[in-house]
Steps between C-alpha positions, in 0.01 A plus 500: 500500500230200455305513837477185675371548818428774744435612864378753742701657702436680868757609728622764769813661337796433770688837327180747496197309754263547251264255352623380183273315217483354164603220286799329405496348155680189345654434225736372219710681216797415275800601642842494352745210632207306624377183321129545505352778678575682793239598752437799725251697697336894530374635775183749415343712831179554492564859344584364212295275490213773571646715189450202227120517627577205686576240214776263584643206243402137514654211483631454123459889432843679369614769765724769423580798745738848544653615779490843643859658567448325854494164340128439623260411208261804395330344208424162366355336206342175439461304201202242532604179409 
């Protein structure tokens, strides 16, 4: 995924009442059946966040992540751009 653009993110979860915070990143990737790119975003809580030493992609970077048997993201790579 090509980041472009980003966002914290700070809530109360409705499901658990805890506080809930991170970042949700943009972006774009090929997809098949879609003319051009499609685009998407990732959610990654501040634990994750906190277990990449707190490096998070920019704008432009490549972003690639895997899931956890949960489907929650436990580890992400970034390629500068």
């Amino acid at each position: 995924m090509k980041v472009v653009g980003y966002k914290n993110v700070s809530y109360t979860s409705k499901k658990t009442g805890k506080e809930v915070n991170g970042v949700e990143i943009f972006g774009t990737y090929p997809s098949n059946n879609v003319v051009g790119e499609a685009t998407g975003k990732e959610f990654l809580s501040q634990y994750i966040i906190e277990k990449h030493n707190g490096i998070l992609p920019d704008v432009g970077d490549e972003f690639d992540v895997s899931f956890n048997r949960f489907g929650q993201i436990d580890h992400y790579t970034i390629t500068p751009r």
